[in-house]
PLY file of the C-alpha trace (Angstrom):
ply
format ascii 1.0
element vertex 455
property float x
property float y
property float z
element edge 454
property int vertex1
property int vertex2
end_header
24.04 -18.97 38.70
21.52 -17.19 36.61
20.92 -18.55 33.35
22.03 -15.88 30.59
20.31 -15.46 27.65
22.51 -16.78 24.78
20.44 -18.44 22.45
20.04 -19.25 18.79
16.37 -18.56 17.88
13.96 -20.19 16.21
13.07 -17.22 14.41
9.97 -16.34 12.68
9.88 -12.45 11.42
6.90 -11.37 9.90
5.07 -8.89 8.14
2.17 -9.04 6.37
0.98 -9.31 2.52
-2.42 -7.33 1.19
-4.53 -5.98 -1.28
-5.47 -3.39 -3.96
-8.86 -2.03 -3.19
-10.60 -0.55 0.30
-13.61 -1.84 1.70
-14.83 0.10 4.96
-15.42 -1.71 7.60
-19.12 -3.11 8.76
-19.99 -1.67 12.14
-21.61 -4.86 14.11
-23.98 -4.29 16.92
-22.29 -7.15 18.76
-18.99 -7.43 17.75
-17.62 -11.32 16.24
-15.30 -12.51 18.72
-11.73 -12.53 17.05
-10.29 -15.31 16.03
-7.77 -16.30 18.19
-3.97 -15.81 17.10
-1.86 -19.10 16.21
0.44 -20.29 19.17
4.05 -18.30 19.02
6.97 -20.07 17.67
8.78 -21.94 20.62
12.42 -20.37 21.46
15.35 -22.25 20.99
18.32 -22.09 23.59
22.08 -23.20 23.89
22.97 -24.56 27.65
26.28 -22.99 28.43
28.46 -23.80 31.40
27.32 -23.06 34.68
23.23 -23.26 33.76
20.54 -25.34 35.49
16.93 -25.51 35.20
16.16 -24.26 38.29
18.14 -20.66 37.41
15.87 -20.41 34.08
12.79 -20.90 35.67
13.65 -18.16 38.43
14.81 -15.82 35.86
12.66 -15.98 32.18
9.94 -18.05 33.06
6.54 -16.66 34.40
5.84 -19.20 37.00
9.48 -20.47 38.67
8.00 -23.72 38.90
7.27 -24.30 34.90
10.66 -25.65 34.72
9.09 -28.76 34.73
7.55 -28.30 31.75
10.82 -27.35 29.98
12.16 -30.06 31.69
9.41 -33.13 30.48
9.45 -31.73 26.77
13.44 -31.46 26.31
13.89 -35.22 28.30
16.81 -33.78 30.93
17.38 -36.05 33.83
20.07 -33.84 35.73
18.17 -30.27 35.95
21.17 -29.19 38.01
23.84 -30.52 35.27
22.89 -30.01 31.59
25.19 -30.88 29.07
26.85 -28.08 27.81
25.61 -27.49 24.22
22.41 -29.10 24.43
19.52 -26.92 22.64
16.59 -26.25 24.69
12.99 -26.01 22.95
11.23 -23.72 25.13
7.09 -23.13 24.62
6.75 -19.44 23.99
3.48 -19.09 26.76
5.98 -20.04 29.78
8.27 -17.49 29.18
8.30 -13.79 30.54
7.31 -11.03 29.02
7.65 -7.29 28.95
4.94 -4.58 26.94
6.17 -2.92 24.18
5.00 0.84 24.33
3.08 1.77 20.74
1.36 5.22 20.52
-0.86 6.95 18.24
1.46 9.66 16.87
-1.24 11.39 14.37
-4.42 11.08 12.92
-7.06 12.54 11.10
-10.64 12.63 10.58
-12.96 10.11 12.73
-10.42 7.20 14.07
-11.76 5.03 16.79
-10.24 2.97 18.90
-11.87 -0.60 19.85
-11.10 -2.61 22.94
-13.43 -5.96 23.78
-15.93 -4.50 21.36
-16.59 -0.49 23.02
-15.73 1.95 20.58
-13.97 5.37 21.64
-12.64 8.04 19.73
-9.16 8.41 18.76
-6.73 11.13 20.71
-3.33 11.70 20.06
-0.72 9.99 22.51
-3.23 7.26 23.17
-1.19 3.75 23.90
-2.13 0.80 22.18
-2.34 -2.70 23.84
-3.21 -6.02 22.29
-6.00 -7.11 21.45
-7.30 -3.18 20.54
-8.23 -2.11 17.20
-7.67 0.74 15.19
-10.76 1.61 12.59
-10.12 4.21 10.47
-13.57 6.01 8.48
-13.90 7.74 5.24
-11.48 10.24 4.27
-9.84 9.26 7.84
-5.80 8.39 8.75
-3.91 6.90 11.42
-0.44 6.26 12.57
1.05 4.71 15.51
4.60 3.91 15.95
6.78 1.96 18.08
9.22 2.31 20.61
12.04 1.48 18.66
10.61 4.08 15.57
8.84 0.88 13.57
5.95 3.02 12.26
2.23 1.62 10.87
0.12 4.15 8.45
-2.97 3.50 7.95
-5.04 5.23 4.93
-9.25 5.28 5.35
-11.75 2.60 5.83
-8.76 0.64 7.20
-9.39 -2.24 10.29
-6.14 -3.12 12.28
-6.03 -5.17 15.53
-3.20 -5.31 17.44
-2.21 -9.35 17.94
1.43 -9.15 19.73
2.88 -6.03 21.49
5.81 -7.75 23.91
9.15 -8.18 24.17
11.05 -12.06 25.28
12.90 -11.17 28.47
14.87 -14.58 27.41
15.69 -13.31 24.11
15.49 -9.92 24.37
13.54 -10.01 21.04
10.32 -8.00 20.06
7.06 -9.67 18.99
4.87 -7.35 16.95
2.01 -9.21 15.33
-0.79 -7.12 13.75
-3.29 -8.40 11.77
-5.36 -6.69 8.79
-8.86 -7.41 8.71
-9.83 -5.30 5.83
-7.90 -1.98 3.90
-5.03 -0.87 3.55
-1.65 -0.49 5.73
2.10 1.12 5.01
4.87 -0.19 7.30
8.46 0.70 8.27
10.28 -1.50 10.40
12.79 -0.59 11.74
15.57 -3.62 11.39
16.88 -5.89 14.35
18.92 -8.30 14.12
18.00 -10.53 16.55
16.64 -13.55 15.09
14.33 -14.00 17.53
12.54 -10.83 16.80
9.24 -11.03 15.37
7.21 -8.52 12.90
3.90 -9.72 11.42
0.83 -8.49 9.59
-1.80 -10.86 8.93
-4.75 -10.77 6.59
-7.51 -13.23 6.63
-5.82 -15.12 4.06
-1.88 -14.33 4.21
0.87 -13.34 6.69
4.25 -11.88 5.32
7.50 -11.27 7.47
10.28 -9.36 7.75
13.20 -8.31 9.65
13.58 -4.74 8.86
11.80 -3.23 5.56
9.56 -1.08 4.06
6.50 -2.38 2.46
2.76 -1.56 2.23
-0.17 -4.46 2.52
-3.64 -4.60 1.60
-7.15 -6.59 2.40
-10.27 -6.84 0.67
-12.97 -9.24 -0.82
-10.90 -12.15 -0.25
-7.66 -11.49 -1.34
-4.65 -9.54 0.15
-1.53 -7.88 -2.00
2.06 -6.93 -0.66
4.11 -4.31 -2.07
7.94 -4.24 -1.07
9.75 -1.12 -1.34
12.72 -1.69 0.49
14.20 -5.00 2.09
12.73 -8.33 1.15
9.53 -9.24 2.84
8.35 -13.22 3.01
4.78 -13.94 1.98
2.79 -17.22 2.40
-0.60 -18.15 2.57
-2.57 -18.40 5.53
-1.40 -18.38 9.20
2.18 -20.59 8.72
5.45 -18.67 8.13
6.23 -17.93 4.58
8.53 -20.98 3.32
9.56 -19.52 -0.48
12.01 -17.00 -1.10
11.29 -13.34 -0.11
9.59 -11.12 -2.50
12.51 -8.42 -3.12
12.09 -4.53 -3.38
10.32 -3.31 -6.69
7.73 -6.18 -6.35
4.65 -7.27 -5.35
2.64 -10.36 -5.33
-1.19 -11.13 -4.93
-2.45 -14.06 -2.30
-5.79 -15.17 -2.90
-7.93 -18.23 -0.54
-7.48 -21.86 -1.84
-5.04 -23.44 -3.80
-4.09 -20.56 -5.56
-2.02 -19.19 -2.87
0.93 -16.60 -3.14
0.97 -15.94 -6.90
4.52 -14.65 -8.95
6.32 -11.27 -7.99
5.02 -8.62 -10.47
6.91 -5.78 -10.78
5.58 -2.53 -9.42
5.22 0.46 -11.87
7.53 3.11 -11.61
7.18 6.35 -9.52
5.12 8.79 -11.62
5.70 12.42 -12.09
4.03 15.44 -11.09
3.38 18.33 -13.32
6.09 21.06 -12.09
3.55 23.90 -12.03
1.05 21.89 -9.19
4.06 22.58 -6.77
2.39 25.86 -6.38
-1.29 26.06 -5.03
-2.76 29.44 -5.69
-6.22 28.92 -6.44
-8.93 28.47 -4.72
-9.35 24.75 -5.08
-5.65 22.47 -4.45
-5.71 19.89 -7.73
-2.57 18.20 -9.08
-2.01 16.69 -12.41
0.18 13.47 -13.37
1.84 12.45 -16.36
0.11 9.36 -17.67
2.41 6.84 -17.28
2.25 3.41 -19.17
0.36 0.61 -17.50
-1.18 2.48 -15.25
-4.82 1.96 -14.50
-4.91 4.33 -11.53
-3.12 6.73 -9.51
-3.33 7.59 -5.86
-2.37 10.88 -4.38
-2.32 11.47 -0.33
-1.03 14.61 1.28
0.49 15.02 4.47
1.76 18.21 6.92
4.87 16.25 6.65
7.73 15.11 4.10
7.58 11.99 6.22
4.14 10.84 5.39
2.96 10.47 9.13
0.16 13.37 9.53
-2.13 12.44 6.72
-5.11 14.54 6.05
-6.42 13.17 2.30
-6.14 10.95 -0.51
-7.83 10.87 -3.36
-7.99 7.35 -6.19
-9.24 7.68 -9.53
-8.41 6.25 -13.43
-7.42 10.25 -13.82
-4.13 11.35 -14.13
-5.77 14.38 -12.18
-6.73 14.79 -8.78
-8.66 17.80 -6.87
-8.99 18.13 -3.00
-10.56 21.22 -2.71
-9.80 24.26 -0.58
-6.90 24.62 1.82
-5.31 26.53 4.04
-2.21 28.35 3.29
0.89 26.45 4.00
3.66 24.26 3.26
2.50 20.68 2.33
3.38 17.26 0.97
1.75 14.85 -2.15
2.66 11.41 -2.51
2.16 10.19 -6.17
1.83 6.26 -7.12
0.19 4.10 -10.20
-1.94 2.04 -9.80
-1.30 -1.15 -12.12
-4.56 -3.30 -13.74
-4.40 -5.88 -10.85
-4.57 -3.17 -8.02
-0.63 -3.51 -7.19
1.18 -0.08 -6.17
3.87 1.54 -7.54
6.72 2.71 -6.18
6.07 6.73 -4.75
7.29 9.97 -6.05
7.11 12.27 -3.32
6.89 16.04 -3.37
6.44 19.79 -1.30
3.87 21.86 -2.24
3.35 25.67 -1.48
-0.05 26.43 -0.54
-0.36 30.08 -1.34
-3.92 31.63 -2.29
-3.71 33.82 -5.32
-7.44 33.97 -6.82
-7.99 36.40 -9.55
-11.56 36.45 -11.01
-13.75 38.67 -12.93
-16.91 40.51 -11.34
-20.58 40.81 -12.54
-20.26 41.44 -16.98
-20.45 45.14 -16.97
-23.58 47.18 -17.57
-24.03 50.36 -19.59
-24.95 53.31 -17.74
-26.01 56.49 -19.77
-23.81 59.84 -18.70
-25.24 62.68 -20.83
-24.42 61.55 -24.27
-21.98 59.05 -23.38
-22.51 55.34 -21.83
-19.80 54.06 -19.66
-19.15 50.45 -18.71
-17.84 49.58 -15.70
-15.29 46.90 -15.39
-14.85 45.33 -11.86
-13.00 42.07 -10.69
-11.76 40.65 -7.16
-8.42 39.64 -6.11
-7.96 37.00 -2.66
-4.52 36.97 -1.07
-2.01 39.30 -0.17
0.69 41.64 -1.86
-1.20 42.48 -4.97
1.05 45.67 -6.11
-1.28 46.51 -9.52
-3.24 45.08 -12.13
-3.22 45.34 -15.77
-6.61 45.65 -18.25
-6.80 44.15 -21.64
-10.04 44.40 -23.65
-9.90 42.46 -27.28
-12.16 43.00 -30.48
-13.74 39.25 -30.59
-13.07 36.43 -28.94
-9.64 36.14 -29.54
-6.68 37.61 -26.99
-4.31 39.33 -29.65
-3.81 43.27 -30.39
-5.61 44.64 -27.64
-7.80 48.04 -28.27
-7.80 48.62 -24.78
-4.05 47.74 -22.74
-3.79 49.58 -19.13
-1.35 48.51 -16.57
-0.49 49.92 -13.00
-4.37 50.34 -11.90
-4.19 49.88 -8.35
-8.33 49.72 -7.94
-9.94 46.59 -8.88
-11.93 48.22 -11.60
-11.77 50.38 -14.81
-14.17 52.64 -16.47
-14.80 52.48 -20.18
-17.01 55.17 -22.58
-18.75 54.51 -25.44
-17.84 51.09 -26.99
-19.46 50.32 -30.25
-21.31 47.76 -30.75
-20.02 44.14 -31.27
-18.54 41.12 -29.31
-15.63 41.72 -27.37
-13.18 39.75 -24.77
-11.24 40.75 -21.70
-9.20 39.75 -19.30
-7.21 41.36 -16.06
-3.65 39.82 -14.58
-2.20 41.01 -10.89
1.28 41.72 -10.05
2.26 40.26 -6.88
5.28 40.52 -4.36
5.64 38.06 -1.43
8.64 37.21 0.93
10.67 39.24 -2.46
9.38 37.43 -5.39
7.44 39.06 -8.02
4.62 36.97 -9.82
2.07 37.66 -11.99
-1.02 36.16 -12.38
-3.48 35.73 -15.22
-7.24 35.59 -14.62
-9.39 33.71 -17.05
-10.77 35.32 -20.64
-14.27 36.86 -20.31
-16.75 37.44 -23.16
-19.23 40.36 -23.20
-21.62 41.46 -25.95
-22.47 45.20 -26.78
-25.99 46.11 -28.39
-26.99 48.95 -29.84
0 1
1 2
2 3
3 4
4 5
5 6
6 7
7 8
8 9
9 10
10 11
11 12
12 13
13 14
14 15
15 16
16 17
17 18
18 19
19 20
20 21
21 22
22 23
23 24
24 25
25 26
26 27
27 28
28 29
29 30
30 31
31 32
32 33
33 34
34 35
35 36
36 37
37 38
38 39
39 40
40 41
41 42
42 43
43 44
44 45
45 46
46 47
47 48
48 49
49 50
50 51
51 52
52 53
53 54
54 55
55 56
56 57
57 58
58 59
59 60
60 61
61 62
62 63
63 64
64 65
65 66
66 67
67 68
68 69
69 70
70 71
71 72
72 73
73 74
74 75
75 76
76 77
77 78
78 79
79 80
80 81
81 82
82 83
83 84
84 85
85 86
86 87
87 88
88 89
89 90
90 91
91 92
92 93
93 94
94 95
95 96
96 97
97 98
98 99
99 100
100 101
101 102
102 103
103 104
104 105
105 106
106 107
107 108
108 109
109 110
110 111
111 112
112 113
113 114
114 115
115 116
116 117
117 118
118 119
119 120
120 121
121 122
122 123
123 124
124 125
125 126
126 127
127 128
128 129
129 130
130 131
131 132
132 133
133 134
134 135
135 136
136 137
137 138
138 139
139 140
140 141
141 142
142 143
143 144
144 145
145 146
146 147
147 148
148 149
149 150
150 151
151 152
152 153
153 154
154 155
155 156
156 157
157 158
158 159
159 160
160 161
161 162
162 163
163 164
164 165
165 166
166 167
167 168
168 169
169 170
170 171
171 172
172 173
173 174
174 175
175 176
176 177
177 178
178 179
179 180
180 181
181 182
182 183
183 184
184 185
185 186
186 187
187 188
188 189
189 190
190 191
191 192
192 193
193 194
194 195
195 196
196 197
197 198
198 199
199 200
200 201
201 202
202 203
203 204
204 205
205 206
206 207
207 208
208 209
209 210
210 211
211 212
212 213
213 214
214 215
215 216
216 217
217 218
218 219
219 220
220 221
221 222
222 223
223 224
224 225
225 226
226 227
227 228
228 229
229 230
230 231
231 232
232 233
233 234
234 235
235 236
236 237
237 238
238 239
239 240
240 241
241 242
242 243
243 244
244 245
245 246
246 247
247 248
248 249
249 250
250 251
251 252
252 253
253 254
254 255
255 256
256 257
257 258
258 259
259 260
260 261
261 262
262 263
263 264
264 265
265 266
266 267
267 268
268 269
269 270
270 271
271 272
272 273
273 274
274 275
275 276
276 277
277 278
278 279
279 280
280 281
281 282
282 283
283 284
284 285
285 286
286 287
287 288
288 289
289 290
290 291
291 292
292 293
293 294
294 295
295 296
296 297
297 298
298 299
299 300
300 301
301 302
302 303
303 304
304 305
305 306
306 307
307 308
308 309
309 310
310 311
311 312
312 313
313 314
314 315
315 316
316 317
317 318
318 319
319 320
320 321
321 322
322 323
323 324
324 325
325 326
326 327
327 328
328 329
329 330
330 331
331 332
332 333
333 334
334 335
335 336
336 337
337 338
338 339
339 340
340 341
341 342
342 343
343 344
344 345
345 346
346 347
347 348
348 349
349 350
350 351
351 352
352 353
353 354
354 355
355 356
356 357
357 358
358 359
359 360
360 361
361 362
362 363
363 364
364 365
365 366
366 367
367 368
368 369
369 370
370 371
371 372
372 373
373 374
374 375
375 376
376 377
377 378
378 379
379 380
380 381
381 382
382 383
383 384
384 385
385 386
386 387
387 388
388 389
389 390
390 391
391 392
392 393
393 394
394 395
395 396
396 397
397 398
398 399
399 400
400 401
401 402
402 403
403 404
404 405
405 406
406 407
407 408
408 409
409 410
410 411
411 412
412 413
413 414
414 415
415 416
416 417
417 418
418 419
419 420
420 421
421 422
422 423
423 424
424 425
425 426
426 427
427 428
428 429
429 430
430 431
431 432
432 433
433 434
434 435
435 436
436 437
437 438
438 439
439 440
440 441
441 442
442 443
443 444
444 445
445 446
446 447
447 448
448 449
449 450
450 451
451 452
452 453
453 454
């Protein structure tokens, strides 16, 4: 009889627990050999009727014969007669495995891809094995997700090796293990509730776990910070399973090397919010603006190609409640807002669409008077980028302020107006456009100009 696989785990879920700031990582010329990962959890199992020794080894272990082993560590004298409710402690090494398939789903900017120390460049599609790395450069992004939709994002100058990529033929339960060596990571896992199944994300100096959450960690001069955003993740120091309580959604807590340890849940700042206007690009440079929020020391926007988050293309983090990324191509986009609190800890995300629509309206050369007989004429020109510009309107202003305009002509359809004979004195002016696209009718208001007439 073949020995089935009903078993109550000794389960160990994990995750992983981070920190605030980025560091990029330091290209070696000969690359440190890792540090080897700690031994798996052994696997617990129930004997039920009918199961021998001999049927386990032929079915879940990787040499038939390693039954022995099982056999020597849980004392049975009767391979072929087990008693029935006996628990089996079963080294994790002996058993069989299966790959779990992980592919790069997107990226961005220069992502490499290290195996045994050789460097190649990221392509989309590519499968990821253990022992690889994924190194993310400046102003680069990376995602790779799992067969069962888990999903890892990482942001730039980001390091992640992949530890554990299999699945327990015995259990039937995944073991992801990933481990952070410096940066920045967000994860989804998806849940499963086998106990058995395994999620981890190391740093250098914590590990966190998890059955099924959302959460984002972080590595950098020593010291590694979790953020939960959905679930409950575990966080302990070191390499050994997280013993405390879980650190529940709206939280995040700091590890640092030592004695110090895991230090108290903080709660993360609120979601910030975006000024309503930035939800509409139209000039030539994309910038956003946030409404200071309380407590925050930061903010971090990244934009994506989609409301999912997974094809990242920038990020910008500054003490500004501003951010500018400059020119873009027209389109239908995604910002992700979060505050930054004094410690480095991030805040929950406010996540919005953005139309990406050039609309640039800007003045030309300041005009220049050019005698006509007895008359001089100035000649007013400007420039208008993007399409369905149906007129535009002229407003000249005695002085520097815009109110009771001597000069007020709409419905010009040339990008230019002709005046005669303007006295002397300092004037202002300004142009707007009238646009229609896909049936909407917007008008747009270029900036005040200034121009001085002499004698």
């Amino acid at each position: 009889m073949i020995l089935r696989p009903s078993l109550y785990a000794l389960a160990a879920v994990l995750a992983l627990a981070s920190g605030p700031a980025l560091c990029a990582p330091r290209a070696a010329a000969r690359p440190a050999k890792p540090a080897a990962a700690p031994a798996d959890p052994p696997v617990r199992y129930v004997v039920r009727r009918g199961d021998t020794l001999f049927d386990l080894g032929r079915a879940y272990l990787r040499k038939a014969n390693d039954y022995r082993h099982v056999q020597r560590a849980n004392q049975i004298s009767r391979p072929r007669a087990m008693p029935v409710g006996k628990t089996l402690t079963i080294q994790a090494d002996l058993l069989k495995t299966q790959p779990i398939d992980a592919r790069l789903s997107a990226f961005s900017g220069k992502v490499e891809i290290e195996t045994d120390g050789r460097r190649v460049p990221a392509e989309k599609g590519m499968t990821l094995r253990e022992g690889q790395r994924v190194i993310t450069g400046p102003g680069a992004f990376a995602t790779f997700e799992m067969e069962d939709a888990s999903r890892v994002t990482l942001p730039s100058n980001t390091a992640m090796r992949v530890v554990r990529l299999r699945n327990v033929v015995l259990t039937n339960a995944p073991q992801r293990v990933f481990r952070l060596d410096e940066g920045r990571s967000a994860i989804q896992a998806t849940p499963d509730p086998n106990p058995n199944a395994r999620f981890e994300v190391r740093t250098p100096v914590s590990i966190s776990a998890v059955r099924g959450t959302e959460f984002r960690v972080a590595a950098t001069e020593g010291r590694a910070q979790t953020e939960v955003l959905k679930g409950a993740v575990g966080v302990g120091p070191g390499e050994a399973p997280p013993l405390g309580p879980p650190v529940p959604a709206g939280f995040g807590v700091t590890v640092t090397p030592g004695g110090a340890g895991v230090g108290a849940p903080v709660a993360l700042l609120p979601a910030p919010t975006l000024n309503a206007a930035d939800q509409n690009q139209t000039d030539r440079t994309v910038h956003f603006a946030v409404h200071p929020q309380a407590g925050a020391a930061g903010y971090r926007l990244l934009l994506s190609r989609d409301a999912g988050f997974v094809d990242l293309f920038a990020e910008a983090t500054q003490a500004e409640a501003a951010a500018d990324f400059g020119p873009l191509e027209d389109g239908v986009y995604f910002v992700r807002v979060t505050a930054l609190d004094p410690a480095g800890l991030e805040g929950a995300p406010a996540d919005y669409s953005f139309d990406r629509d050039l609309d640039v309206l800007e003045a030309g050369a300041p005009p220049v008077a050019e005698a006509s007989g007895k008359h001089r004429n100035f000649l007013f020109r400007w420039s208008a980028a993007g399409g369905g510009v149906r007129s535009f309107r002229f407003q000249l202003f005695a002085g520097t302020q815009p109110t009771a305009p001597i000069v007020d002509q709409p419905g010009l359809v040339e990008p230019q107006l002709t005046l005669t004979d303007l006295p002397p004195g300092l004037y202002s002016w300004r142009v707007s456009a009238t646009r229609v696209k896909n049936g909407v009718v917007t008008e747009k208001v270029a900036p005040l100009q200034s121009l001085t007439i002499g004698r």
